[in-house]
MARMI-14316 format. One line per field, with one value per residue (C-alpha): x, y, z; residue number from 1. Coordinates in steps of 0.1 Angstrom, whole numbers. Layout:
<recs>
X	c(X ...)
Y	c(Y ...)
Z	c(Z ...)
k	c(NUM ...)
</recs>
This chain:
<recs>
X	c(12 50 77 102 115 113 157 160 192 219 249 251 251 259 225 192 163 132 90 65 31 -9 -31 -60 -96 -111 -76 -71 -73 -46 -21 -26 -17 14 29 22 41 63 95 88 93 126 137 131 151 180 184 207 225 234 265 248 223 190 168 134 116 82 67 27 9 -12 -44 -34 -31 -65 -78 -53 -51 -81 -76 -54 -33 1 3 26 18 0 9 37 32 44 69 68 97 106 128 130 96 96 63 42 32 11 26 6 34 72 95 128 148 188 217 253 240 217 200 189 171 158 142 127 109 100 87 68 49 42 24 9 -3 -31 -37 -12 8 44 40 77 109 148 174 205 240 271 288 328 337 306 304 270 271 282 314 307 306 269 259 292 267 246 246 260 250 225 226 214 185 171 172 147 128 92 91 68 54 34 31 7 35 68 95 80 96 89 109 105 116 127 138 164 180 212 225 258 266 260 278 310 315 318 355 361 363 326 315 328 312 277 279 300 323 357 354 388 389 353 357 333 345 341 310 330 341 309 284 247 235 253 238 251 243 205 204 217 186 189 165 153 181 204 212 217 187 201 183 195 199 207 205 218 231 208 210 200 232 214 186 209 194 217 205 202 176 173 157 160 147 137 118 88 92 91 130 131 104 120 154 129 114 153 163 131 118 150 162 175 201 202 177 174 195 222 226 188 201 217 194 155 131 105 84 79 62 61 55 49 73 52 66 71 49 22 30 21 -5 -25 -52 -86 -100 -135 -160 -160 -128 -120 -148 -134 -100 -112 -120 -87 -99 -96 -57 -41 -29 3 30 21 49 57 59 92 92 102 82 96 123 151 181 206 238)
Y	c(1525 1523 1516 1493 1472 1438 1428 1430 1440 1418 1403 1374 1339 1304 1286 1300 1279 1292 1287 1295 1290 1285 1296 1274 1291 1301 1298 1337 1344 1318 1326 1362 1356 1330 1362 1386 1364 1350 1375 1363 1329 1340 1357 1320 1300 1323 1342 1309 1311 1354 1350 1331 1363 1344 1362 1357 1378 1372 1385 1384 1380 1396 1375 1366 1406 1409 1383 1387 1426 1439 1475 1493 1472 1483 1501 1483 1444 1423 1387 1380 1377 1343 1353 1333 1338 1325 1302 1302 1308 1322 1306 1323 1296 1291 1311 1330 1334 1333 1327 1341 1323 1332 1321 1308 1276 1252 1237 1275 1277 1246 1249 1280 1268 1241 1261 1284 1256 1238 1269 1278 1237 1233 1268 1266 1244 1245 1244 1255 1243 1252 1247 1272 1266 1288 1274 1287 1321 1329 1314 1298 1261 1273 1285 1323 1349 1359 1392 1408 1443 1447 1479 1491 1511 1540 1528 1492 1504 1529 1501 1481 1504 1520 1558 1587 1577 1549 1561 1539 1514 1535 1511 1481 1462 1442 1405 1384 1349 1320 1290 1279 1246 1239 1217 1215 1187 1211 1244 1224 1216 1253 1266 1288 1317 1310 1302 1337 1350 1339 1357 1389 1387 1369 1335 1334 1375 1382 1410 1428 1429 1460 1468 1472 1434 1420 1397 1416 1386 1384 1377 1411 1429 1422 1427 1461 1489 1522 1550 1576 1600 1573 1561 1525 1512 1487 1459 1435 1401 1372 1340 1308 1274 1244 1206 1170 1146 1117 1134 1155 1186 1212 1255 1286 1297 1339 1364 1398 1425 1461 1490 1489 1453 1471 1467 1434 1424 1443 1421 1390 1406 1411 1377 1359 1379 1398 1429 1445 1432 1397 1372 1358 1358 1332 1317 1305 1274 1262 1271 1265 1288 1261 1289 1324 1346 1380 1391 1425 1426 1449 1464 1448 1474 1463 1423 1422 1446 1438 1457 1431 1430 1443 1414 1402 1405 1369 1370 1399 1378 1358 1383 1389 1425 1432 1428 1452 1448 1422 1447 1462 1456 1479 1469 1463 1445 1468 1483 1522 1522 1535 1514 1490 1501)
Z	c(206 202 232 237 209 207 209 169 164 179 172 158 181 170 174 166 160 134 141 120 132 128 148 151 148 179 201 194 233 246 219 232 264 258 236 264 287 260 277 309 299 281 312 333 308 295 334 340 316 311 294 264 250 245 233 214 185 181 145 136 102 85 88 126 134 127 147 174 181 157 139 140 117 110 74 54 66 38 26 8 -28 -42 -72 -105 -129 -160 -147 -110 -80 -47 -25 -1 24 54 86 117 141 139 170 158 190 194 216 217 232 216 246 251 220 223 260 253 221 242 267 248 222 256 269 232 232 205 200 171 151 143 104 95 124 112 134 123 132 129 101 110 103 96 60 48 35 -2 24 14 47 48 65 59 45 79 92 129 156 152 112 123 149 118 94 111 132 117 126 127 91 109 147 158 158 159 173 156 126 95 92 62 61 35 37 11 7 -21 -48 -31 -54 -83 -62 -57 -91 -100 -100 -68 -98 -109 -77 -67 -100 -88 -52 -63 -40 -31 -12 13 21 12 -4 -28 -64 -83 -96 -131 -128 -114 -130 -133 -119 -95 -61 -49 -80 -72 -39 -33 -35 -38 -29 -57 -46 -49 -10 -1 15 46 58 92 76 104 83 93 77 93 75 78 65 66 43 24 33 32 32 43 63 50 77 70 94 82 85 56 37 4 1 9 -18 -44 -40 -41 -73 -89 -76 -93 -119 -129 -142 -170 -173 -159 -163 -125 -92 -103 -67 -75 -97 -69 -44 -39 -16 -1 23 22 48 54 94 120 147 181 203 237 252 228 233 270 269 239 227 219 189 183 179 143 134 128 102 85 90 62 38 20 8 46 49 27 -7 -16 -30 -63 -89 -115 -151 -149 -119 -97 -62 -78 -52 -74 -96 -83 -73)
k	c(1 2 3 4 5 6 7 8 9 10 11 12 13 14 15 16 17 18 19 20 21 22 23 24 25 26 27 28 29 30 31 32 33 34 35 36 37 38 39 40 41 42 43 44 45 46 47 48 49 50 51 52 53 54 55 56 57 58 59 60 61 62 63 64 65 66 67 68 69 70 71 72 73 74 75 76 77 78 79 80 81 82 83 84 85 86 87 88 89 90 91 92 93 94 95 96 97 98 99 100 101 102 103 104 105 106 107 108 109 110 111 112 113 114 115 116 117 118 119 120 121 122 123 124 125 126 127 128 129 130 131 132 133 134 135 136 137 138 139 140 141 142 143 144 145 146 147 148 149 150 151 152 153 154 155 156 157 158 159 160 161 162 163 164 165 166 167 168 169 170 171 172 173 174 175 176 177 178 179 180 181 182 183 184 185 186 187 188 189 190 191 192 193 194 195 196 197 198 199 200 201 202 203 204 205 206 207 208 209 210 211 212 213 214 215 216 217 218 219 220 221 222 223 224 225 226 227 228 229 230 231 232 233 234 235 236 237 238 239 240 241 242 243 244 245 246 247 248 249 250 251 252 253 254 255 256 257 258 259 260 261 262 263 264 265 266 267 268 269 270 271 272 273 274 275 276 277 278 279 280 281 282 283 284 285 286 287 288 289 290 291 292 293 294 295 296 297 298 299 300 301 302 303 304 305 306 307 308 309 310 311 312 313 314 315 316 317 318 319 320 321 322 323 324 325 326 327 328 329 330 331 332 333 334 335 336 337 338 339 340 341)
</recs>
C-alpha cells in the first residue's frame, strides 16, 4: 500500500465543519465508492473557489476497516478506550467514518458535506456534526491561543505520518477526536491569574510559564510526552471553537493528528486518570468530553483504489477479538512512553 497522503497537515483556516459516521449493515459497497470518489467531489466544489484551501480528510474505524477494506488492517487501530477517573470520564462513542472538512469560507465546508452525505444517502448516518469557527487570534472560547505547540515543516509531516514500522500503510495517519463543551460561567469567574494557572500558559502573550512556576495539573503539564530518551513526542492538533447561543453550548471541538495514537491516549490517560503528581487535567472542571473516537487516515492511493474485503469479514466485524486490543495501560496509568516534561 502507501502513496499519497491524504492533505493532513495544513494551515489552519477559519471554518471547518466535523462528521462522524455509521455505516449501516450491508451498505459497505456504496460507502466504498463515495470515499473513492470523495476527492473528486472536493475538487468540483472547492475548484471555484482556489484561493479558500478546501480540503477534506477522511478517517476510518476500526470495526468499519474490516468491513470496508478487509485484512490487512493497519497495526496500531483499535477502539478508543473509554477513560474513568476518579473524578472526571472520557467516552468512547459510536463513529465509522469521520469527514474532517476545512476552509476559509463556510459555505465551502458546508457544500461539500452536503455533497458528500447526499452521495453517501442511507448508507450512513451522521451520528456526531460540529461546526468550528475561528474564534480571533486564534484563541479557543476560554480566550487561550490553542495550537501554539504544533510542529512545522518536515517536523509536522513526521509527526503524523506512519513509516516503515507499518509499511503496508506508510504515508497514512492516526486522528483522534473529542468533543468538549465549557462551563464558561464557571471559567470566567476565575481570575485571569488562575485561569492562566489551569492552562500553563499566559493569556494576552501566550507564553509558556516555566516549568518551575507551573501547576502539575496544569493543562500543559499533562499534555507534553516524552519518549524514553527523553524527546518531545509532537502531535498536529487543529481544534476549533463551535457553539449554539441560544442553547448555551459553548466548546472546543479537539482533533489531534499523529503518527501511532499511543501519544495521544497517554495525554487522555494524564488528563483523566492523572499522574503523580496531580490528580486530573484541571481544564476538565470546566470542560466535559461528550464523544470519543479513535480513526485510520489511508492514503489517497488506497481511498480510490480500495482493496475488497474477503467474504466474511463483516461477520468477523462483530467479533471484537478481531479488531485489535484497546491500549493497554500500565499500572500507573501510563502506555510506557516515558515522563512528562
Amino acid at each position: 500500500m502507501g502513496g499519497e497522503q491524504q492533505r493532513i497537515v495544513e494551515l489552519p483556516t477559519s471554518a471547518a465543519i466535523f462528521l462522524v459516521l455509521t455505516v449501516a449493515p450491508g451498505a459497505e459497497d456504496v460507502v466504498r465508492d463515495v470515499l473513492a470518489d470523495a476527492g473528486g467531489i472536493r475538487r468540483s466544489v472547492g475548484f471555484r473557489v482556489p484561493d479558500a484551501r478546501l480540503t477534506c480528510v477522511v478517517g476510518i474505524g476500526s470495526e468499519c476497516w474490516d468491513r470496508l477494506y478487509g485484512a490487512p488492517r493497519p497495526a496500531r487501530l483499535h477502539r478508543l478506550a473509554p477513560l474513568h477517573g476518579p473524578v472526571h470520564s472520557a467516552p468512547s462513542t459510536p463513529g465509522d467514518l469521520l469527514l474532517h472538512i476545512r476552509a476559509d469560507r463556510t459555505d465551502l465546508c458546508f457544500e461539500l458535506a452536503q455533497r458528500l452525505t447526499e452521495a453517501l444517502g442511507d448508507a450512513t448516518t451522521v451520528v456526531d456534526e460540529v461546526h468550528g469557527f475561528k474564534s480571533f487570534d486564534e484563541r479557543d472560547l476560554l480566550g487561550f491561543v490553542d495550537g501554539t505547540e504544533n510542529p512545522e515543516g518536515e517536523g509536522a509531516f513526521d509527526a503524523v505520518t506512519v513509516g516503515d514500522e507499518d509499511p503496508g500503510f506508510a504515508g497514512g495517519s492516526y486522528v483522534l477526536v473529542q468533543r468538549y463543551v465549557h462551563d464558561l460561567e464557571a471559567w470566567d469567574a476565575l481570575t485571569v491569574e488562575q485561569q492562566e494557572r489551569a492552562i500553563g500558559r499566559t493569556k494576552l502573550s501566550n507564553i509558556e510559564i516555566d516549568d518551575d512556576e507551573k501547576a502539575p495539573d496544569a493543562h500543559i503539564s499533562l499534555n507534553v510526552i516524552e519518549d524514553a530518551v527523553g524527546n518531545e513526542v509532537d502531535i498536529m492538533r487543529f481544534n476549533m471553537p463551535f457553539g449554539a447561543v441560544g442553547t448555551r453550548e459553548f466548546g472546543t471541538y479537539f482533533i489531534g493528528y499523529a503518527s501511532a495514537p499511543d501519544v495521544m491516549e497517554q495525554m487522555l490517560a494524564n488528563m483523566f486518570l492523572g499522574t503523580g503528581d496531580a490528580a486530573h487535567d484541571r481544564i476538565l472542571d470546566f470542560s466535559t468530553a461528550l464523544t470519543g473516537n479513535l480513526f485510520f487516515v489511508p492514503t489517497v492511493d488506497l481511498l480510490e483504489d480500495p482493496p475488497v474485503p474477503a467474504p466474511g469479514a463483516e461477520a468477523a466485524a462483530a467479533d471484537p477479538s478481531a479488531h485489535g486490543s484497546v491500549a493497554a495501560w500500565d499500572a500507573d496509568g501510563s502506555l510506557g512512553l516515558g515522563s512528562l516534561r
